[in-house]
C-alpha positions in Angstrom: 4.3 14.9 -129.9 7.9 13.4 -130.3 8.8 10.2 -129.2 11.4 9.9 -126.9 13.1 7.0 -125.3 12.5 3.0 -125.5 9.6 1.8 -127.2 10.8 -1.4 -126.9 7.6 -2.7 -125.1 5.2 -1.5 -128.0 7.2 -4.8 -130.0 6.3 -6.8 -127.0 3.0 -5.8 -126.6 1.9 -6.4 -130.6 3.7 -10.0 -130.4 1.6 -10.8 -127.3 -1.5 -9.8 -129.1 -0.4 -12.3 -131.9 1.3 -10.0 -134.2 4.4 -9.8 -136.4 5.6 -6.3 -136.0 8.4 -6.8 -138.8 5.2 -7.7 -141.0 3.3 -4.3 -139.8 6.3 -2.3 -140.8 8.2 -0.7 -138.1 7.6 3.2 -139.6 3.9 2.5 -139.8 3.8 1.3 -136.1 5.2 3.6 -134.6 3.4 6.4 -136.5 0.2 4.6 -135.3 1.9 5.0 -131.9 2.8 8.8 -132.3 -1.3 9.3 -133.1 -2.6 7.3 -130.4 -0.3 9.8 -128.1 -1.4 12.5 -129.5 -5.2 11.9 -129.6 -4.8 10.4 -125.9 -2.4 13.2 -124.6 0.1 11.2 -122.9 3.5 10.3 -123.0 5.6 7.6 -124.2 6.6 7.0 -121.1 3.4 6.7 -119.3 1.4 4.8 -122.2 2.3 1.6 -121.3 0.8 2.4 -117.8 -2.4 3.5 -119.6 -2.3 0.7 -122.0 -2.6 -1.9 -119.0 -5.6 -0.2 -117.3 -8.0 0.7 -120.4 -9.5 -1.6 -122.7 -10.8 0.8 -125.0 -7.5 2.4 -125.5 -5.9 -0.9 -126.4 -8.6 -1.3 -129.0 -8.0 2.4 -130.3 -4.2 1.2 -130.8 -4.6 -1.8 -132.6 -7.5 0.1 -134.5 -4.5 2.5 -135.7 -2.0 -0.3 -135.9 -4.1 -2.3 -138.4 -5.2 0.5 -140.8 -8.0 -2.0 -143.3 -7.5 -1.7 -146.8 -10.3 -3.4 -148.8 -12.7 -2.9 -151.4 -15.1 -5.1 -153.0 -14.3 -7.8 -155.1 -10.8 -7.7 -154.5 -9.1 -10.7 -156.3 -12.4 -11.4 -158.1 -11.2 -15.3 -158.9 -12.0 -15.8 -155.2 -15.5 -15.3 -155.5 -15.6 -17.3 -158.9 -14.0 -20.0 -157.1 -16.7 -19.2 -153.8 -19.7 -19.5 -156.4 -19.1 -22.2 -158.3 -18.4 -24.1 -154.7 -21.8 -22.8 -153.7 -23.4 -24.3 -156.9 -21.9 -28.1 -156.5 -22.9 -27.8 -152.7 -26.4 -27.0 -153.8 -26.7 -29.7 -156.1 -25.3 -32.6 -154.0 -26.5 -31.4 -150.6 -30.0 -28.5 -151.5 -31.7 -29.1 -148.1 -28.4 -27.9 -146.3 -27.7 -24.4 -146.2 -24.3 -23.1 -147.4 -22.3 -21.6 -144.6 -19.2 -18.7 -145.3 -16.9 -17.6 -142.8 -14.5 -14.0 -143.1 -11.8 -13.6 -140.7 -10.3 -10.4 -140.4 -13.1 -8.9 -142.3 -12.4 -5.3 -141.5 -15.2 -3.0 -142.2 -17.7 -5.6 -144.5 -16.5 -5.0 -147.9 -15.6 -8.9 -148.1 -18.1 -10.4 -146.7 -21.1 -8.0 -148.5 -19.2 -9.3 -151.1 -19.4 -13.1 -150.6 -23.6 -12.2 -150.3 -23.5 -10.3 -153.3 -21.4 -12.8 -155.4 -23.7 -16.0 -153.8 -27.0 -13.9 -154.6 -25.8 -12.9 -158.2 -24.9 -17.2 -158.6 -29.1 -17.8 -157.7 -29.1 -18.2 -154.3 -32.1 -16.8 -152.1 -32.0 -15.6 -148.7 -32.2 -18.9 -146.7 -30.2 -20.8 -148.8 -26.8 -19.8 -147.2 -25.3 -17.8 -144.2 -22.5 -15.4 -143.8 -20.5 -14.7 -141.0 -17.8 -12.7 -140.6 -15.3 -11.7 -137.8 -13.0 -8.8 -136.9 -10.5 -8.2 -133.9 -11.8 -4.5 -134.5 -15.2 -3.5 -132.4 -15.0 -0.2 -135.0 -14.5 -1.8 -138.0 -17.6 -4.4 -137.0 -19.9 -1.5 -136.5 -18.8 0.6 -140.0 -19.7 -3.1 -141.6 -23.0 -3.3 -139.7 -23.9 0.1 -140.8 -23.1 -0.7 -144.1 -22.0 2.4 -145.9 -19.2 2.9 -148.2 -17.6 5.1 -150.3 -15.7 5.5 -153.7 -12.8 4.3 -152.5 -14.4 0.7 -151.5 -15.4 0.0 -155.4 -12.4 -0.2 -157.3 -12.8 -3.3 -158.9 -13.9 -3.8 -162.8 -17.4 -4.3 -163.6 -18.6 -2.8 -159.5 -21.4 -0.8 -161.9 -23.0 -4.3 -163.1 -24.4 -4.8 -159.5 -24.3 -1.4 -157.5 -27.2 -0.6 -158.3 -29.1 -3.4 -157.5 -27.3 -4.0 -154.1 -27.0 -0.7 -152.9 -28.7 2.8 -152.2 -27.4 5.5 -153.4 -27.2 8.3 -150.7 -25.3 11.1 -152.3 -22.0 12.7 -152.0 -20.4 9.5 -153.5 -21.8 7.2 -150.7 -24.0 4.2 -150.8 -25.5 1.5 -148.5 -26.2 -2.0 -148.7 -30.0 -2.5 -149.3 -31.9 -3.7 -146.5 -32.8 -7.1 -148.0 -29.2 -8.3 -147.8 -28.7 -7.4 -143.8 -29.9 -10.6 -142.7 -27.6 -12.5 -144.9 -24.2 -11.7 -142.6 -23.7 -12.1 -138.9 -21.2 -9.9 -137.9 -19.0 -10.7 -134.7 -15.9 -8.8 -132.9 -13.7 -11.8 -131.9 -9.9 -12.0 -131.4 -8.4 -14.9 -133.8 -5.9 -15.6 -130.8 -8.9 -16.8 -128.7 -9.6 -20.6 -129.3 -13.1 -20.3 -129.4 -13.7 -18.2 -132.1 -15.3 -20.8 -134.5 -17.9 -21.7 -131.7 -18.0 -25.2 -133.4 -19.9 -24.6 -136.3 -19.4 -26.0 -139.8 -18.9 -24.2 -142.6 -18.7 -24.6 -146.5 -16.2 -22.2 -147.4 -13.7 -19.7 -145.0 -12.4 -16.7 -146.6 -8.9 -15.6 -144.7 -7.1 -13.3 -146.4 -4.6 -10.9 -145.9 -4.8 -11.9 -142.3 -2.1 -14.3 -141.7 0.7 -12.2 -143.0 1.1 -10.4 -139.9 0.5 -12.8 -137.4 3.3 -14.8 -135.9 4.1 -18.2 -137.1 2.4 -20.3 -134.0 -0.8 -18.2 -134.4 -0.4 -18.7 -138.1 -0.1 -22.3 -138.1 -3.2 -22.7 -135.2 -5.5 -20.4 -137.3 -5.1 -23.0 -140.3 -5.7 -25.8 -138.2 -8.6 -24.3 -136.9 -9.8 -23.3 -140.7 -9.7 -26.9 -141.4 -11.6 -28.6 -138.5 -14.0 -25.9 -139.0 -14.6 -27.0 -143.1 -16.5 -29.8 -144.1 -14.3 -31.7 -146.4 -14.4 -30.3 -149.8 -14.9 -27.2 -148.1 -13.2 -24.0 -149.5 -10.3 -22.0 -148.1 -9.3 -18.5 -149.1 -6.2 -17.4 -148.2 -4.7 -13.9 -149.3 -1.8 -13.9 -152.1 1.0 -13.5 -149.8 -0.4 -15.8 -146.9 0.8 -19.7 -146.9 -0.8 -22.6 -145.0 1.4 -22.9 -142.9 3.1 -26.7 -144.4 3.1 -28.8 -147.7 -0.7 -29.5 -147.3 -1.8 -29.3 -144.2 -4.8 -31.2 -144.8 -5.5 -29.0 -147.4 -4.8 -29.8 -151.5 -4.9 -26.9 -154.2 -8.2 -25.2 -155.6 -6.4 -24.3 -158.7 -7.9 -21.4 -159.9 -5.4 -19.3 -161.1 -6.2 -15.9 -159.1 -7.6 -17.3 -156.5 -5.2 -18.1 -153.8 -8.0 -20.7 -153.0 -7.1 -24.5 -150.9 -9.5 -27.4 -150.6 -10.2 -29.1 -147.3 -9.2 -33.0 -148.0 -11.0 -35.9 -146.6 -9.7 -38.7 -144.4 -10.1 -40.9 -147.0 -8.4 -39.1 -149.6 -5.0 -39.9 -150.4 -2.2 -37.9 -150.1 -0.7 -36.2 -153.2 2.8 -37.6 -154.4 5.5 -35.3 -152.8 7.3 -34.7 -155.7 3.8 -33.8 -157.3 3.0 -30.9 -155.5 -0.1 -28.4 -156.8 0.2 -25.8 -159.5 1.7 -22.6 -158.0 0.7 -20.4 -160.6 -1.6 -21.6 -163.0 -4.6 -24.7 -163.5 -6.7 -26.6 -165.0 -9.4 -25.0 -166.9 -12.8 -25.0 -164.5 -15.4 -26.5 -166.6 -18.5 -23.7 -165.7 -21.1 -26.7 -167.9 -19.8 -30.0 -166.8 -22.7 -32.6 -166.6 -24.3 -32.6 -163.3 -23.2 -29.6 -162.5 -24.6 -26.1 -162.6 -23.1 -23.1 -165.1 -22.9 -20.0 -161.8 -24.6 -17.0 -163.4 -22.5 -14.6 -161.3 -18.7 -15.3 -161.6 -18.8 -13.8 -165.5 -20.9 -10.8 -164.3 -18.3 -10.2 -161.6 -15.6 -10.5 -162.8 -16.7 -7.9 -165.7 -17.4 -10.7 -168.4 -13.7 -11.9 -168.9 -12.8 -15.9 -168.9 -10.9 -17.2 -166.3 -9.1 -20.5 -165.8 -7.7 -20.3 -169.1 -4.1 -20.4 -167.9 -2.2 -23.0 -169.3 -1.0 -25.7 -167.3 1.9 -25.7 -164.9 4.8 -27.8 -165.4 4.6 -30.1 -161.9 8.0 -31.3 -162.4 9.7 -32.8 -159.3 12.0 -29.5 -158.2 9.5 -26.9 -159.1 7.2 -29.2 -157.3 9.6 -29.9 -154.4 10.3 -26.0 -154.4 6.8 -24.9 -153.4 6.4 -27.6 -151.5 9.7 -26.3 -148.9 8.0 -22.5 -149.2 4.6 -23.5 -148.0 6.4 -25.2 -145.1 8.3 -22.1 -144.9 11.4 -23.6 -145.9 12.3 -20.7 -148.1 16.2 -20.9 -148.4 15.3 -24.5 -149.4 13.1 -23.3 -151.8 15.4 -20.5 -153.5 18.1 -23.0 -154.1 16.0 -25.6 -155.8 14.6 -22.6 -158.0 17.5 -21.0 -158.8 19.1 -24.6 -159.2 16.8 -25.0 -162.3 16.9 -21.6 -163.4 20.3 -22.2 -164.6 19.1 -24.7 -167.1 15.5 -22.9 -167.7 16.8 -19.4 -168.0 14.0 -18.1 -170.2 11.1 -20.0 -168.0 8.7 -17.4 -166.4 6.8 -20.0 -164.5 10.3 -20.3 -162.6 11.1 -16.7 -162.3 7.3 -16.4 -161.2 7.8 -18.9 -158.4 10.8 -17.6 -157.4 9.2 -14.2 -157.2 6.2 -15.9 -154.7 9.5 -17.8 -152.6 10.8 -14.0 -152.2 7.7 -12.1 -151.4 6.7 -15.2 -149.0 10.2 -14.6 -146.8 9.5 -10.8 -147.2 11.9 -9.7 -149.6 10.2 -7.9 -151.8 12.7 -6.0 -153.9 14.0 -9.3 -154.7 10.8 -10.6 -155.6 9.4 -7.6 -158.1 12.5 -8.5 -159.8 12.0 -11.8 -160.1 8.0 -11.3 -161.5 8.9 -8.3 -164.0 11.7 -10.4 -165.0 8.4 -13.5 -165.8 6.5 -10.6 -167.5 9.7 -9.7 -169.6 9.3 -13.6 -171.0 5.7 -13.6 -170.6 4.3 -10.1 -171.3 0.4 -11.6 -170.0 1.9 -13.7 -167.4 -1.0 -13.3 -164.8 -0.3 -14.6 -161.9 2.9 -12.1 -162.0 0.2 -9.1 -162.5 -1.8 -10.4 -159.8 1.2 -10.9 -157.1 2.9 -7.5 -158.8 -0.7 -5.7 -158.0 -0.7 -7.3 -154.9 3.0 -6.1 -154.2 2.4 -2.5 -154.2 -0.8 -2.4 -153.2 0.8 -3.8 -150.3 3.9 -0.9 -150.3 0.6 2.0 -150.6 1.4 2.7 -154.1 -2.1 2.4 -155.8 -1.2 4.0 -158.9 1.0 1.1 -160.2 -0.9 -1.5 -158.0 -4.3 -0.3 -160.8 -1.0 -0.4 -163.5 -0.8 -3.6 -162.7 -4.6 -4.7 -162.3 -5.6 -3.4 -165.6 -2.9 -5.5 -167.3 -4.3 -8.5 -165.8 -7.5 -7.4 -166.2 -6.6 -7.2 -170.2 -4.4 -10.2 -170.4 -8.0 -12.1 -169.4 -9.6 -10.4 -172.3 -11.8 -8.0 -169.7 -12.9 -4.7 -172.1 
């Protein structure tokens, strides 16, 4: 079926749900569109008249409007990051169970993954609690049923723990064993509704790749929302191309490189100097035996054995600081013209080129900004976090092939086999 005349209500009709359709790509919209016709067999003309009287076929459209793509352990510094927060929170607070939240989590894959990654780090069934919500009443019920295929483990080392989380059913499926189904409480819930937290508390909230393709409002209530809903010192995931929104928002950087990971400040905390904002691309080194606190068995396993937060240290000067301060705020223009203002004297810098690379991706110019991070991996052949955000690029474009180019360079720059 051909489309013929104005659409023009199908932009209205996404930005009322709470979406960016410039985000969702205009060619994969209206494709979406184009199927929902088809399978429905009406007209472009009469949808909108449909649209407005049945429920189910407004869920069918945004079902096809927001194809998931997800696998488990995608990003696997997250889940370091997720267990080693588990571990401190069992040490300081053990009677206390630790509580994860995943937005947007599609069809399971992340949040069987945050129970697999806190069970591989020693915790028991009891000890923490997983929920997990999805605008999607289909994608909730493929992550209740739990079964997956090939194309959901694509990430290094997914033979380490298969086995002992899953069934193998044949035909390259498997399912998640039955002791783990208790672990994850799996809602449908609309991240445009106010009540979706329900007022609970939670140690960590994974959100990522959500944000991206909401508009700015509903961007910036989500991440208040994240942070009432964290304790302080809580975690926040966000995806590699999603910001918070401001300069801190209450928030102050994780600093695992990899990660995309924000912590959840206390009152009392002070504020960070402005011109001293967090490391963009790389931190500190983690310290997995510090005293008091607990060496997590299962970030090494996942992750497939490698080292992480080895990356050197970030130079925090004032206008690279400054610079990622403005982007975060979405200030981007700002940003660019800092950058570029000390690329001229830091012309062989990749941390620079890097950053300019996130500024550009960020304000959704992305030819711009795979220049800018193969231009960091031309100084810096193992620059990382340009693998990671390059990976992350195409991955985002549907080109898997260099997307796993990309990943397996990381993967080797962190000394995984």
């Amino acid at each position: 079926m051909r489309l013929n005349g104005d659409v023009g209500w199908l932009w209205d009709w996404l930005a009322a749900a709470g979406l960016e359709p410039r985000a969702l790509g205009e060619a994969a919209v209206l494709c979406a569109l184009k199927r929902r016709l088809d399978a429905a067999g009406c007209t472009a003309a009469a949808y909108p008249a449909r649209l407005a009287a049945d429920a189910e076929e407004r869920a069918r459209l945004l079902d096809a409007v927001l194809v998931p793509e997800t696998w488990f352990f995608r990003e696997p510094p997250a889940f370091e990051a997720l267990a080693e927060s588990a571990a401190r929170h069992r040490l300081q607070r053990r009677s206390v169970p630790f509580h994860v939240l995943s937005l947007g989590c599609s069809t399971g894959e992340e949040p069987w993954s945050i129970v697999i990654a806190l069970r591989e780090a020693g915790m028991r069934k009891g000890d923490f609690r997983v929920e997990a919500l999805d605008i999607s009443a289909r994608a909730i019920e493929a992550a209740r049923a739990g079964i997956y295929g090939g194309r959901s483990f694509r990430s290094p080392g997914d033979g380490t723990w298969r086995s002992r989380y899953f069934d193998e059913l044949g035909d390259g499926r498997y399912r998640v064993k039955d002791g783990l189904r208790g672990d994850v409480e799996y809602r449908v819930a609309h991240l445009g509704d106010p009540g979706w937290g329900g007022g609970r508390r939670y140690q960590a909230v994974f959100c990522r790749n959500v944000l991206i393709y909401l508009r700015a409002e509903l961007r910036a209530r989500i991440m208040d929302q994240c942070r009432d809903a964290l304790d302080p010192g809580g975690l926040l995931v966000l995806g590699h191309a999603d910001g918070i929104g401001g300069p801190d928002r209450g928030f102050r950087r994780h600093g695992v490189a990899g990660a995309f990971s924000w912590i959840r400040r206390d009152a009392a905390e002070a504020e960070p100097p402005p011109a001293r904002s967090s490391r963009p691309l790389a931190a500190k080194a983690v310290r997995r035996d510090a005293p008091g606190e607990a060496k997590p068995s299962g970030p090494d396993l996942l992750s497939g054995g490698r080292e992480t937060g080895r990356a050197a240290p970030f130079d925090e000067g004032a206008v690279l600081g400054t610079a990622r301060a403005l982007a975060d705020g979405g200030n981007y223009q700002a940003a660019e013209r800092l950058c570029q203002s000390h690329l001229a004297s830091h012309p062989h810098d990749p941390e620079v080129h890097a950053l300019l690379g996130i500024v550009m991706s960020a304000a959704n110019r992305d030819d711009e900004a795979l220049r800018y991070f193969r231009q960091a991996l031309y100084l810096a052949p193992s620059h990382n976090e340009s693998l990671l955000h390059l990976a992350a690029l195409y991955e985002r474009r549907g080109d898997e092939e260099r997307a796993r180019h990309f990943r397996n360079r990381s993967a080797a720059a962190e000394g995984e086999p």
